[in-house]
C-alpha positions as CSV (number, residue, x, y, z in Angstrom):
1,X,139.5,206.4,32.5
2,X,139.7,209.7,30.1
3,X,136.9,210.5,28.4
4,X,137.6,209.4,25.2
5,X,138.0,205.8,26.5
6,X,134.8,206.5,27.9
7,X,133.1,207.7,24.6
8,X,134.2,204.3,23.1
9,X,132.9,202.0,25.9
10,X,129.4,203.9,25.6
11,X,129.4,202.9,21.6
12,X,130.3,199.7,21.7
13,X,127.6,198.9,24.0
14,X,124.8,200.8,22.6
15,X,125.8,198.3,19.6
16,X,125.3,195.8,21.6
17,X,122.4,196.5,23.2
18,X,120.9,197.5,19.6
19,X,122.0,194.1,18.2
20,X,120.8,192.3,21.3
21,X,117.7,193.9,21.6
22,X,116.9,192.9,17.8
23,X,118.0,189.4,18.2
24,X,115.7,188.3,20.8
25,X,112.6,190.6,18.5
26,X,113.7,189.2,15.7
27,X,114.1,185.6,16.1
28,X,113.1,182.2,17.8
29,X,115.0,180.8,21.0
30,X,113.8,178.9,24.0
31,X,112.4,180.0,26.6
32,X,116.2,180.3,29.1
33,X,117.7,181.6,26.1
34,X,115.3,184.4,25.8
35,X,115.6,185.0,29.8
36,X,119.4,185.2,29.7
37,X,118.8,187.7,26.5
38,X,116.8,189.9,28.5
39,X,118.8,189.5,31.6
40,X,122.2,190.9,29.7
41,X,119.8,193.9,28.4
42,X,119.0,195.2,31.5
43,X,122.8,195.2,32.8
44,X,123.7,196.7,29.6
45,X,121.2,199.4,30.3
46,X,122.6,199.9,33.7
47,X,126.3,200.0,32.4
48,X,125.2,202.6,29.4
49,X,123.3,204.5,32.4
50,X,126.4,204.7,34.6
51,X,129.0,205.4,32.2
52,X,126.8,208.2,30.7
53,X,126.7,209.6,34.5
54,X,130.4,209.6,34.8
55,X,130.9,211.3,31.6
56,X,128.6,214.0,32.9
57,X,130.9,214.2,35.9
58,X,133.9,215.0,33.7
């Protein structure tokens, strides 16, 4: 993957980490919903961490 590709993968999911972090702040959903919600966070935050780690390695 060049880096460029790269740069674009990290962007598009700090967008949607943003947007999903401020959907479950911002509004009501039950209980499984809001689990699932959080559960995608945290493997977005592990992608964004280990794309920004093989960037660095470029």
């Amino acid at each position: 993957m060049s880096n460029e590709e790269l740069n674009k993968l990290i962007a598009i999911k700090k967008m949607d980490l943003e947007e999903c972090e401020q959907e479950l702040n911002t509004r009501y959903y039950p209980s499984i919903v809001r689990i699932a919600m959080m559960n995608y966070i945290v493997i977005l935050q592990k992608q964004l961490e280990e794309y920004s780690n093989n960037r660095i390695n470029f």
